[in-house]
C-alpha positions as YAML, in Angstrom:
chain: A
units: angstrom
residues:
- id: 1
  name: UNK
  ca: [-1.83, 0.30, -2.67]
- id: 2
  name: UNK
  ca: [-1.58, 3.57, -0.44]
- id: 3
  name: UNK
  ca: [-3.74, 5.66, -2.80]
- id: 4
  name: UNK
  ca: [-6.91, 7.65, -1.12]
- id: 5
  name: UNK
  ca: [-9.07, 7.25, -4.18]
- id: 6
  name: UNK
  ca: [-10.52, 11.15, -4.18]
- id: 7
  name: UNK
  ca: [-11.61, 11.07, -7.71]
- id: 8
  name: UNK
  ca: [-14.01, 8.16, -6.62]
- id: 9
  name: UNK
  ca: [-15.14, 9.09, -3.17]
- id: 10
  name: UNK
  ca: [-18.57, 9.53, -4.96]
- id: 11
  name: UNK
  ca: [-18.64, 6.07, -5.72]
- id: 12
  name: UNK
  ca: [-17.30, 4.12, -3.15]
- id: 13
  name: UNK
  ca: [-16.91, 4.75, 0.47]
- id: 14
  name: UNK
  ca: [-14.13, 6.42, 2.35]
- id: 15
  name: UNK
  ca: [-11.44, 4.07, 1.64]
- id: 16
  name: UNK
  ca: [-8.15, 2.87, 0.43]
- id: 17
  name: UNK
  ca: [-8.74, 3.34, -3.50]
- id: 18
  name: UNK
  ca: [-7.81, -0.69, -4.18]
- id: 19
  name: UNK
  ca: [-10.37, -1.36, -1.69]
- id: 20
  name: UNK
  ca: [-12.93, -0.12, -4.29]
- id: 21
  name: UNK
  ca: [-15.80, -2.66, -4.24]
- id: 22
  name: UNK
  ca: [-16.37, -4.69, -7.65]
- id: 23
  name: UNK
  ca: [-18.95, -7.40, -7.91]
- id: 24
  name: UNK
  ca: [-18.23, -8.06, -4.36]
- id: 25
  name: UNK
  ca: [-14.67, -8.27, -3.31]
- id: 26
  name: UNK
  ca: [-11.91, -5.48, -3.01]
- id: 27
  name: UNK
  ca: [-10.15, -4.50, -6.39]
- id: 28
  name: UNK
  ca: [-6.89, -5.58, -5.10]
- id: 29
  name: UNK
  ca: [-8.21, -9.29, -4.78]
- id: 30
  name: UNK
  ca: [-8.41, -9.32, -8.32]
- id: 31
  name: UNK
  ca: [-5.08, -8.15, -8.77]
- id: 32
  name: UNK
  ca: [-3.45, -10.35, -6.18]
- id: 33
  name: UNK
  ca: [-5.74, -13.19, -8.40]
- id: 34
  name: UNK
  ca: [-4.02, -12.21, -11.13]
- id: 35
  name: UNK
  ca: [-0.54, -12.57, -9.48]
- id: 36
  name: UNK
  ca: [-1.44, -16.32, -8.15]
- id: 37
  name: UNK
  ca: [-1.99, -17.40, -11.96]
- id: 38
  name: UNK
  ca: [1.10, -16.08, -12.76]
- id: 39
  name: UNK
  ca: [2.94, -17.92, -10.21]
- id: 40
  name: UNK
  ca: [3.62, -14.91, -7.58]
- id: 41
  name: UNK
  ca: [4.80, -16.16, -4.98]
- id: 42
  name: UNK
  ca: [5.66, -13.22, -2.60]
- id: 43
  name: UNK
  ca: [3.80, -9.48, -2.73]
- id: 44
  name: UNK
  ca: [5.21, -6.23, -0.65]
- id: 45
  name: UNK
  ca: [2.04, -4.15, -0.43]
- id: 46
  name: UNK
  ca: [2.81, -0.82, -0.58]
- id: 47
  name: UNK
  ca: [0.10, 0.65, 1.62]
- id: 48
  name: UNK
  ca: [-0.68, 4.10, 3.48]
- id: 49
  name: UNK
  ca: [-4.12, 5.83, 3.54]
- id: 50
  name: UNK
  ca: [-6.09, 3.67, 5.91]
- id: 51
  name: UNK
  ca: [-3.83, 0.43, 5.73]
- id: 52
  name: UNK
  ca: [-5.37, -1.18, 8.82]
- id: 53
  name: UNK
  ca: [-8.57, -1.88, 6.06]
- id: 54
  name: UNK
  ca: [-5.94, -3.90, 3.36]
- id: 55
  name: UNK
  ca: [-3.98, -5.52, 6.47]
- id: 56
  name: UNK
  ca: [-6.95, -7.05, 8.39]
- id: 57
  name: UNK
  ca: [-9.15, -7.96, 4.97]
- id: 58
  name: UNK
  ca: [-5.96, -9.99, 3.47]
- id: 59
  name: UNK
  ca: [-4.19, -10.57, 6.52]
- id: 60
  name: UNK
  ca: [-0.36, -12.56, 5.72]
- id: 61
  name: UNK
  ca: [-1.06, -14.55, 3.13]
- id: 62
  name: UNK
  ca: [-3.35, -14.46, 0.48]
- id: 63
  name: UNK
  ca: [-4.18, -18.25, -1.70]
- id: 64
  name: UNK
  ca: [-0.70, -18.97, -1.92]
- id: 65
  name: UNK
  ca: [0.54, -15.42, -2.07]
- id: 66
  name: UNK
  ca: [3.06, -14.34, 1.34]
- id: 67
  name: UNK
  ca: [1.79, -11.00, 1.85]
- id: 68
  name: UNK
  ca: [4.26, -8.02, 3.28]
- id: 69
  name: UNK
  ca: [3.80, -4.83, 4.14]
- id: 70
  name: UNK
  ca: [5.64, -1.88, 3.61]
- id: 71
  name: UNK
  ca: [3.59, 0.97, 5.61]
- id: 72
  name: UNK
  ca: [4.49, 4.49, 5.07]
- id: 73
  name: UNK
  ca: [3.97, 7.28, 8.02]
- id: 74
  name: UNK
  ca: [3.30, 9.83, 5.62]
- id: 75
  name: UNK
  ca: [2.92, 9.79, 1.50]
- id: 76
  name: UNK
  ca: [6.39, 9.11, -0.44]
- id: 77
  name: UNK
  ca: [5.20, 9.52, -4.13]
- id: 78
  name: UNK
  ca: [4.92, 6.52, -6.11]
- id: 79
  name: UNK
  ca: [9.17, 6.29, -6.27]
- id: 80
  name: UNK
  ca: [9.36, 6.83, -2.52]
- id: 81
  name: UNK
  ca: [7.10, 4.08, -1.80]
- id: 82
  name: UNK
  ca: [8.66, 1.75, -4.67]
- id: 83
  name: UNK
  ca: [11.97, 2.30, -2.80]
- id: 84
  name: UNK
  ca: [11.04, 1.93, 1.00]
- id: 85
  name: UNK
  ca: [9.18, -1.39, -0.21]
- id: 86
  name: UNK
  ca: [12.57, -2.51, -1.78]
- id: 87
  name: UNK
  ca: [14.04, -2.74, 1.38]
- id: 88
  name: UNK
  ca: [11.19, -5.92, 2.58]
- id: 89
  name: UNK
  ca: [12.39, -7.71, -1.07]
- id: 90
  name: UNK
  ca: [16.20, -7.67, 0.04]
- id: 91
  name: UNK
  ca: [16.63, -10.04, -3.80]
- id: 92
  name: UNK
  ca: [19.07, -9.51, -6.16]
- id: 93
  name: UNK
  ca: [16.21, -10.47, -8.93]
- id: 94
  name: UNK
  ca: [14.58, -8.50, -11.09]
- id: 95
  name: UNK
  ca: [11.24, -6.87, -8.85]
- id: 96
  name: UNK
  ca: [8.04, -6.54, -10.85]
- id: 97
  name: UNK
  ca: [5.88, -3.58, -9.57]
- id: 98
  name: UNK
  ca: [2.39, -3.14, -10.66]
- id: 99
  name: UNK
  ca: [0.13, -0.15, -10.08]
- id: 100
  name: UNK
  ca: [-2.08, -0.85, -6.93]
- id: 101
  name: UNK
  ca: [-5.66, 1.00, -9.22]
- id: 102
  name: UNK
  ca: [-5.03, -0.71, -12.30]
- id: 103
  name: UNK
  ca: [-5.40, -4.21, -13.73]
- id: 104
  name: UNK
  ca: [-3.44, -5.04, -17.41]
- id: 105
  name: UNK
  ca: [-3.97, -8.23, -18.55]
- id: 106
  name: UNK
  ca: [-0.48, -9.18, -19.54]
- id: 107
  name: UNK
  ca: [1.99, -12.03, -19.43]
- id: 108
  name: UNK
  ca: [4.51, -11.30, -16.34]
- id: 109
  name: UNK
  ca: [7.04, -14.07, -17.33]
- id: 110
  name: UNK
  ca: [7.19, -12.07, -20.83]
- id: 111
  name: UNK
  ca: [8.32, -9.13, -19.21]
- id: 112
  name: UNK
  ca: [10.95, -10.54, -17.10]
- id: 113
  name: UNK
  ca: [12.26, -12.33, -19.92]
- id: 114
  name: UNK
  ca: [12.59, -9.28, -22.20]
- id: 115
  name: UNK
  ca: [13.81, -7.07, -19.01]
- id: 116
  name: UNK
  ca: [16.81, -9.90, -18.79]
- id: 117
  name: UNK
  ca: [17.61, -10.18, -22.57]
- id: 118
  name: UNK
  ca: [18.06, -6.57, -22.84]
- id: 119
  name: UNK
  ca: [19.95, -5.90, -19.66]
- id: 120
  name: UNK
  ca: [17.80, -3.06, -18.81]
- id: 121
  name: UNK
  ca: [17.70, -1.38, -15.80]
- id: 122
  name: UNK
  ca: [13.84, -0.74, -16.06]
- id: 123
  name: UNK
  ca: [10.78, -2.43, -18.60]
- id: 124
  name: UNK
  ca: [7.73, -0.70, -18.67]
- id: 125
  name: UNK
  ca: [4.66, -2.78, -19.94]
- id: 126
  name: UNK
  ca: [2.60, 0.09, -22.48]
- id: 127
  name: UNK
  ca: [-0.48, -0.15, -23.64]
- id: 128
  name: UNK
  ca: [-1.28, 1.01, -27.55]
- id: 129
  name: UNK
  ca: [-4.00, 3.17, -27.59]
- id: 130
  name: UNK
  ca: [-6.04, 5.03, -29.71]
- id: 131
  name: UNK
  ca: [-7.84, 8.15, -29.81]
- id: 132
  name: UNK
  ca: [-6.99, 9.34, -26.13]
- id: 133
  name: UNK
  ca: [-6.16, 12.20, -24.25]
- id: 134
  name: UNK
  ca: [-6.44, 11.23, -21.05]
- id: 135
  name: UNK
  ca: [-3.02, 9.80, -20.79]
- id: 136
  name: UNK
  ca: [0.69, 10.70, -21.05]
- id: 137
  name: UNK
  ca: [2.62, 8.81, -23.90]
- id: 138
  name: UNK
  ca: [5.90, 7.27, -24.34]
- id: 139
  name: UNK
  ca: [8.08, 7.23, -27.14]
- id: 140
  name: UNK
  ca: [10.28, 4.52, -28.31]
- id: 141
  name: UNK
  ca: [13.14, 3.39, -30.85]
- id: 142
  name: UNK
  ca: [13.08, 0.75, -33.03]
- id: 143
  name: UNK
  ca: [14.77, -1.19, -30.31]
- id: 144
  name: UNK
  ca: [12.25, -0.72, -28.04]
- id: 145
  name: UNK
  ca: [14.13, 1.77, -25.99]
- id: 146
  name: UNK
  ca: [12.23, 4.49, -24.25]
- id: 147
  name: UNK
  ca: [13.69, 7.96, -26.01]
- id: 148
  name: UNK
  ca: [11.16, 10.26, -24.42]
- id: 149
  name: UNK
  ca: [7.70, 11.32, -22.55]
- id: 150
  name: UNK
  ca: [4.86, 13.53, -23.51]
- id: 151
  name: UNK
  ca: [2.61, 15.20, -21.46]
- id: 152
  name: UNK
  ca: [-1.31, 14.49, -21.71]
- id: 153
  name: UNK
  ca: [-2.70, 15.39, -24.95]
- id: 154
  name: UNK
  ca: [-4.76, 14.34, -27.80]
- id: 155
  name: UNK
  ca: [-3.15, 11.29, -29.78]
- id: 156
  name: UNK
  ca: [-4.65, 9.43, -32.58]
- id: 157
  name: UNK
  ca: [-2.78, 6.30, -31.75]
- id: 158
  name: UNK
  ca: [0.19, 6.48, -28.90]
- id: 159
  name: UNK
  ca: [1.64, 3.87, -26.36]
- id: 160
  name: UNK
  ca: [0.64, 4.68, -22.31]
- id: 161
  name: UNK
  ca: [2.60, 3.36, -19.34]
- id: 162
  name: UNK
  ca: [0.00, 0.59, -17.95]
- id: 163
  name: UNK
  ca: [1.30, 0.73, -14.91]
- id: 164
  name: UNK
  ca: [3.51, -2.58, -14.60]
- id: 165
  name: UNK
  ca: [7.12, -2.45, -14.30]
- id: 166
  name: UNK
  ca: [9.97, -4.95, -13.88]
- id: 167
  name: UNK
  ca: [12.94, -3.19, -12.35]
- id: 168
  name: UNK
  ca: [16.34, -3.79, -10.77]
- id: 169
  name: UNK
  ca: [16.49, -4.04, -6.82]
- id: 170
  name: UNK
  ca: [19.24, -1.35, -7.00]
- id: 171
  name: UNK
  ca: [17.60, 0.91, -9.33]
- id: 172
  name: UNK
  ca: [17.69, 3.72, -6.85]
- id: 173
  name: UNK
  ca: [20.91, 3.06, -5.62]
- id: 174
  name: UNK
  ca: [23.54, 5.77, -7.62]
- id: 175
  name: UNK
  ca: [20.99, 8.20, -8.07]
- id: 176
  name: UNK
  ca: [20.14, 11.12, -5.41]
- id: 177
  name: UNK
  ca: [16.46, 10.90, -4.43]
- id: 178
  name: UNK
  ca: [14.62, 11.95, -1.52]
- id: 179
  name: UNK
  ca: [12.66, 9.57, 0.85]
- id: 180
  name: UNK
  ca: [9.73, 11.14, -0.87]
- id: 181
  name: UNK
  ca: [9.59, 11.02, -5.02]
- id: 182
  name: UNK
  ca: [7.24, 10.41, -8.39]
- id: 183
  name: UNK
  ca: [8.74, 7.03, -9.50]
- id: 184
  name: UNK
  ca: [7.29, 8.46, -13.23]
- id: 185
  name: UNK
  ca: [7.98, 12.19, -13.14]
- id: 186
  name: UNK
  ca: [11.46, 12.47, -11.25]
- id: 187
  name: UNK
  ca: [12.96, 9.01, -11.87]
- id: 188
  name: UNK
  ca: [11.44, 7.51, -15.45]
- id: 189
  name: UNK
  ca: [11.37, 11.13, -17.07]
- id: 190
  name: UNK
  ca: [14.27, 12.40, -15.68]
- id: 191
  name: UNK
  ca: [16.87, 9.28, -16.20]
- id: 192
  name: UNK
  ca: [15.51, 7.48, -19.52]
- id: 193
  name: UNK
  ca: [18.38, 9.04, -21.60]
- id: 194
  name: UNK
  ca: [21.12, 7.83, -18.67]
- id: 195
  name: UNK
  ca: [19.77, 4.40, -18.22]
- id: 196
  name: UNK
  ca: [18.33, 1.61, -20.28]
- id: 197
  name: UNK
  ca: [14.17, 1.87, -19.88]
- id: 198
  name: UNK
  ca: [12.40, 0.06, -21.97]
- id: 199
  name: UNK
  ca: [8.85, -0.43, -23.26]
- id: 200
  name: UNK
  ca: [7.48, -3.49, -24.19]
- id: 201
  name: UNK
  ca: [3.87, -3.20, -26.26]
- id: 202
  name: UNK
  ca: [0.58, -4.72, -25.60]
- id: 203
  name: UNK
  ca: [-3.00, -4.63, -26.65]
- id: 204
  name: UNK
  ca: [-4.65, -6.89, -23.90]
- id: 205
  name: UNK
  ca: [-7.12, -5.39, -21.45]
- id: 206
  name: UNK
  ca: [-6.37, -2.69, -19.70]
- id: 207
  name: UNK
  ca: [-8.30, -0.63, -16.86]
- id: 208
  name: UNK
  ca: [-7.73, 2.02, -14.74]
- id: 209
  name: UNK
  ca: [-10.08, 2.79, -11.95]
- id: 210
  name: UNK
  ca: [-8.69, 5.92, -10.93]
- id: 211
  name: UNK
  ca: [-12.65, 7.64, -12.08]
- id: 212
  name: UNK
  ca: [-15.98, 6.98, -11.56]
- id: 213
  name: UNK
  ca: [-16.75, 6.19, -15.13]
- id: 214
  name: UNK
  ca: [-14.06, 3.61, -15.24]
- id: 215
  name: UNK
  ca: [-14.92, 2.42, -12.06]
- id: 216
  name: UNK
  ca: [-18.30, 1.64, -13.54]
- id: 217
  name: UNK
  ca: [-16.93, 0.18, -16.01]
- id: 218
  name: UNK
  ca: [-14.63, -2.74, -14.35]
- id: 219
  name: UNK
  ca: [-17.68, -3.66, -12.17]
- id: 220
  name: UNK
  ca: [-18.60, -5.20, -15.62]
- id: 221
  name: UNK
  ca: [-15.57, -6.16, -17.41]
- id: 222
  name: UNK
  ca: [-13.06, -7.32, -14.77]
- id: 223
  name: UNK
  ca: [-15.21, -10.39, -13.13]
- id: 224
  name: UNK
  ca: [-15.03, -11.65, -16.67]
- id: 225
  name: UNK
  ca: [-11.68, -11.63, -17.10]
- id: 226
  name: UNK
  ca: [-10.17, -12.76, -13.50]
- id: 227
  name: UNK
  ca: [-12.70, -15.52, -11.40]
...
């Protein structure tokens, strides 16, 4: 939840970007409404740009939700922060992580489920898309195994990362990585042909409000979707 929202600072005010107003209450109220129905029962915030705004607005707790927070000096990359905020969890179960700008409407316990069945050290929930090229894609086997990562380009009908993960607690631990990293670019891309990623597919709603138009467009869809 550290992002500084640039691409919307036309839309919304000067502000953490899951701060971004819809119909009345902070993006990342939705998601955290989200995580209640799905039985969450303890959220690390990963937070940076202007924390002091998420911190006092949610405080600790949040419904039933223990709130921490994992506060970074300076920007770590979505890895970095993925791996300082490991250190709150200190679990030995499998960690979900969900993108702090986008909301996909899928079934949590599903993911863990299929991350523990395949002994994986990573699952990726993707999206299926058509007709995009706004997105990166990921490839897969028949078994569901990531087996590669393309770059943003035109694709009739592809599979995007939606931005929820369930990973191991140790998932940094044998590899080399600075404080400050790209969980996607120098940890997913780099290491999916040394460990066991995975992608699990879904066609549920999806939104990203990383742009203005998009932005625009949860202010009408999401409300209907999370009360």
């Amino acid at each position: 939840a550290g992002g500084l929202g640039t691409r919307l600072r036309s839309v919304i005010n000067d502000m953490p970007k899951p701060m971004a107003d819809i119909k009345g209450k902070p993006f990342l109220a939705y998601l955290l409404d989200y995580l209640s129905v799905q039985g969450v029962s303890k959220v690390v915030l990963s937070v940076g740009y202007k924390y002091e705004v998420i911190k006092e607005y949610f405080g600790d707790c949040y419904k039933k939700i223990k709130l921490l927070y994992s506060i970074e000096e300076e920007p770590l990359g979505t890895g970095g922060a993925i791996k300082k905020s490991l250190y709150l969890l200190k679990c030995s179960e499998p960690v979900i992580v969900i993108n702090g700008d986008t909301f996909f409407n899928v079934t949590l316990g599903d993911l863990v489920n299929f991350f523990i069945k395949k002994s994986a050290d990573a699952v990726i929930a993707l999206k299926k898309m058509e007709n995009y090229d706004r997105y990166g894609s990921v490839n897969l086997d028949s078994q569901n195994k990531i087996i590669g990562f393309e770059e943003k380009n035109y694709k009739k009908i592809g599979y995007i990362n939606g931005g929820i993960y369930v990973i191991h607690p140790n998932i940094f631990d044998d590899n080399e990585l600075n404080n400050k990293f790209s969980f996607e670019k120098d940890f997913l891309e780099k290491f999916y042909n040394q460990k066991l990623f995975y992608g699990l597919v879904y066609e549920d709603y999806f939104i990203d409000i990383g742009i203005p138009e998009d932005y625009r467009k949860a202010q009408e869809e999401i409300s209907l979707i999370i009360k």
